[in-house]
matplotlib code that plots the C-alpha trace (Angstrom):
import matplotlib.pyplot as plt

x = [-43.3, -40.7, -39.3, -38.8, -41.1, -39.3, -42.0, -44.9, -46.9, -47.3, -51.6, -50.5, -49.0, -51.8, -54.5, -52.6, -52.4, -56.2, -56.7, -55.5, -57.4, -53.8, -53.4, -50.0, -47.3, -45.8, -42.3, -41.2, -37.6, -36.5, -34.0, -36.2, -36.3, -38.5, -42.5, -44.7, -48.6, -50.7, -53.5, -56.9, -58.4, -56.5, -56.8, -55.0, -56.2, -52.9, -50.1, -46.5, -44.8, -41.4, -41.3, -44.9, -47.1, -50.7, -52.3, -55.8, -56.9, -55.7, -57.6, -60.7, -60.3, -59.4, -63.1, -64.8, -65.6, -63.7, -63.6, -60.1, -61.2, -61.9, -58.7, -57.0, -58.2, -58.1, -54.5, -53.8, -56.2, -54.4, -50.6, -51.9, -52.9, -52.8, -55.8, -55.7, -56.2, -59.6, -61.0, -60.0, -61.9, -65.2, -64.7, -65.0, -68.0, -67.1, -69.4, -67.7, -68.2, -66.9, -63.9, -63.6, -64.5, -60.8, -59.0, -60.2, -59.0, -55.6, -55.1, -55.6, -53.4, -50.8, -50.9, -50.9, -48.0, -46.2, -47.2, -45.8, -42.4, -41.8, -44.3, -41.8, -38.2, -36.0, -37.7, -38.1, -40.6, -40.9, -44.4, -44.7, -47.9, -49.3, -52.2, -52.9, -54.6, -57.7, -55.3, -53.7, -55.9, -56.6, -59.0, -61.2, -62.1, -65.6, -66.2, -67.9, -71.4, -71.0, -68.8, -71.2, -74.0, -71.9, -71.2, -72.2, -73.3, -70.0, -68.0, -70.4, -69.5, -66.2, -66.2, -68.0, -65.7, -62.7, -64.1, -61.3, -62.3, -60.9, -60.3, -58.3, -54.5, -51.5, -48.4, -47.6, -44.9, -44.0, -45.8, -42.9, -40.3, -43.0, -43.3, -39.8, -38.8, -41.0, -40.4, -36.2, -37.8, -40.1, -39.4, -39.1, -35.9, -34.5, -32.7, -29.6, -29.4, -29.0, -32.2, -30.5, -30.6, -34.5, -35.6, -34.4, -36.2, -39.3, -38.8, -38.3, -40.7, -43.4, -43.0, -42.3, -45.8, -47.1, -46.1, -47.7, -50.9, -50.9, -51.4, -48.4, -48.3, -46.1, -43.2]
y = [117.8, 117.0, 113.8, 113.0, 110.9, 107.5, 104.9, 107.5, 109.8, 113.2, 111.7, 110.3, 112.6, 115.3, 112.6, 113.1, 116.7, 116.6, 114.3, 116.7, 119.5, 120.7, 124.7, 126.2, 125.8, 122.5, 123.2, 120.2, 120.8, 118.5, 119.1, 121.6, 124.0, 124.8, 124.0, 125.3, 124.4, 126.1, 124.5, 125.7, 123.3, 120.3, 121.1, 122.4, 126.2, 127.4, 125.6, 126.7, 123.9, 125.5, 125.7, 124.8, 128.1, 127.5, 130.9, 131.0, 132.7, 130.3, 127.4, 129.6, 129.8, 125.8, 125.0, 128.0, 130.2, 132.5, 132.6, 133.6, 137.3, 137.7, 135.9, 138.0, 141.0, 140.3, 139.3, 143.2, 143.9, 142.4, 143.3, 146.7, 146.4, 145.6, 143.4, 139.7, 137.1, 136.3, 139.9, 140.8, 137.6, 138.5, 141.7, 140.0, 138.2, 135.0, 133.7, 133.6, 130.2, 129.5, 131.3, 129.9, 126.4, 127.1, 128.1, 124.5, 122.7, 124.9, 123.9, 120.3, 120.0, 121.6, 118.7, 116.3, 117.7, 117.6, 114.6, 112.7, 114.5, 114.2, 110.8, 107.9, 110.0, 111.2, 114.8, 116.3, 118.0, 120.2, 121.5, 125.0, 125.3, 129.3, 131.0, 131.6, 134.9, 134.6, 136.9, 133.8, 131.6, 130.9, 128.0, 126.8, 123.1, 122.2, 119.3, 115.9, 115.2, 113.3, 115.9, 119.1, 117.6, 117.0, 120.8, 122.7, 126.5, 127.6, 125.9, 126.9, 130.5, 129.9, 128.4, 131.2, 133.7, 132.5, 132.1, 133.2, 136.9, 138.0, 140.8, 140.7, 142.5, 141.7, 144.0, 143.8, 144.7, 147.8, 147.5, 148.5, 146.6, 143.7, 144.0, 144.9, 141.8, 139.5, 140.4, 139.6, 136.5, 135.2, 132.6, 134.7, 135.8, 132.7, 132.3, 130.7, 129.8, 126.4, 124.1, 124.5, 128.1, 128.2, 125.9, 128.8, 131.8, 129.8, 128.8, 132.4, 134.1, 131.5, 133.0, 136.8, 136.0, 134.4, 137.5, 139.9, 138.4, 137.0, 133.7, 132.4, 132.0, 134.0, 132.4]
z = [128.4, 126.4, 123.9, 120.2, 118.0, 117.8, 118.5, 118.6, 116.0, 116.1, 116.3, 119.2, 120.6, 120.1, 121.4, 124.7, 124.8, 124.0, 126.8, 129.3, 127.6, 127.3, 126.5, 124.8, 122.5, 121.1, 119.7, 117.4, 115.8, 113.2, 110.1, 108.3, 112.0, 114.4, 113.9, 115.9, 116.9, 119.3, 121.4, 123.2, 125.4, 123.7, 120.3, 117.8, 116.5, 114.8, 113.5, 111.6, 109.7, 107.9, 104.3, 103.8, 101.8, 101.6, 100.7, 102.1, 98.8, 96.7, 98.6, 98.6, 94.4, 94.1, 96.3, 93.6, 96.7, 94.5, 90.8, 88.6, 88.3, 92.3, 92.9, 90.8, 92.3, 95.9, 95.3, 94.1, 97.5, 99.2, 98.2, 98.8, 102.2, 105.9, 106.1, 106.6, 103.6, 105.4, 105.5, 101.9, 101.1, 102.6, 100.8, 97.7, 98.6, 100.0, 102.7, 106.3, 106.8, 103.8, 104.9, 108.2, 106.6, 104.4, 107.5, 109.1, 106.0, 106.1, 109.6, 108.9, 106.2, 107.8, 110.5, 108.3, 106.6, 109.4, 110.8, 107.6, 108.7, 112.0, 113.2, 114.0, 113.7, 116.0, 115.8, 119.3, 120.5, 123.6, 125.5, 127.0, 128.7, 128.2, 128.3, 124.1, 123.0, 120.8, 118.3, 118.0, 117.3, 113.4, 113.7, 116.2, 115.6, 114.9, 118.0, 117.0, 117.3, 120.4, 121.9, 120.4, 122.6, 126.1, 125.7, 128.9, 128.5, 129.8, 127.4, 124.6, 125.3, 125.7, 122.1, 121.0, 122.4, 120.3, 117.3, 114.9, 113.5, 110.1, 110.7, 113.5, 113.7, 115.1, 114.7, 110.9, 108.6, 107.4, 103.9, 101.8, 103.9, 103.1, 99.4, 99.0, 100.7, 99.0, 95.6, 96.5, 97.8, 94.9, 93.2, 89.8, 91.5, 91.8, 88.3, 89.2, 92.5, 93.7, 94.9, 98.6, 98.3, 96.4, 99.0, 101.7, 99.8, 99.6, 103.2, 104.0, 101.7, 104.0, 107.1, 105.4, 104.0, 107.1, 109.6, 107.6, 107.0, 110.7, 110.2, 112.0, 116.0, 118.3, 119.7]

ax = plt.figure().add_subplot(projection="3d")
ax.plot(x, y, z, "-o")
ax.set_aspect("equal")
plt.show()
């Protein structure tokens, strides 16, 4: 499947791909690059919208699921090692369905980021179905009420079985090829550049911060 979004939202588009219970990768390319959105049974579980940085900790400290102190501390946590943002979390005491209610919100709001971009432009978008790997999923959408109850047992335990887990791996980083590179990247660095090149650290300090922590899809 393949097309741009002249006369159609990216809604729209998604509504279709849920229709057909569609599973894989949606490619959408527009001036900013290439963004990426995975689906599971028609719905979205991961997506990758360039430029856009919304740490999972941070969003956990704004809804008080962490205080200042916790944040602060699972930041150091978590600049000192290979777990996941969602892991470190629970470490510090947050509930897990507080942290798997963040990772829903995340999700969303990255869809409606990039719906606002790319809904009714000449963006393209281009369709690969593929089987996706519960690695890869970072949020599996809660159904409706209406849909909840139409559930079979099958399709419960399929649910079930891809549940994201927080601390799950994928191949990271080297950590001091990480840190290294982030702190060239930060935007403390940025002291007379131009707002082209800013935008392209931030841009790139994203997916840097993205890979390592495994929140982006594979691709």
């Amino acid at each position: 499947m393949r097309g741009d979004f002249r006369g159609q939202t990216l809604g729209d588009l998604l509504a279709r791909l849920a229709g057909a219970r569609a599973e894989g990768e949606l490619c959408i390319d527009d001036r900013a690059g290439r963004h990426r959105v995975l689906l599971r049974a028609g719905r979205p579980v991961s997506a990758q919208v360039r430029g856009r940085f919304d740490p999972l900790l941070a969003r956990l400290k704004a809804h008080g699921a962490l205080d200042p102190a916790g944040h602060q501390a699972a930041l150091r946590q978590l600049a000192a090692t290979e777990r996941r943002a969602g892991e470190v979390a629970r470490a510090f005491g947050v509930e897990p369905g507080a942290v798997e209610d963040a990772l829903r919100a995340q999700l969303a709001a990255a869809l409606d980021a990039l719906g606002r971009r790319v809904s009714g432009t000449s963006a393209r978008f281009c369709f690969d179905a593929r089987a996706v790997a519960a690695s890869e999923i970072r949020a599996w959408p809660k159904p409706r009420t209406n849909e909840r109850s139409h559930e079979n047992s099958a399709q419960r335990r399929e649910r079930a079985a891809h549940q994201p887990v927080a601390c799950e791996r994928e191949p990271a980083l080297d950590r001091a090829t990480f840190r290294r590179l982030a702190r060239q990247l930060h935007p403390d660095r940025g002291h007379g550049l131009s707002e082209e090149e800013r935008a392209k650290n931030a841009d790139r300090l994203a997916a840097l911060t993205a890979r390592w922590h495994g929140l982006s899809g594979r691709g």
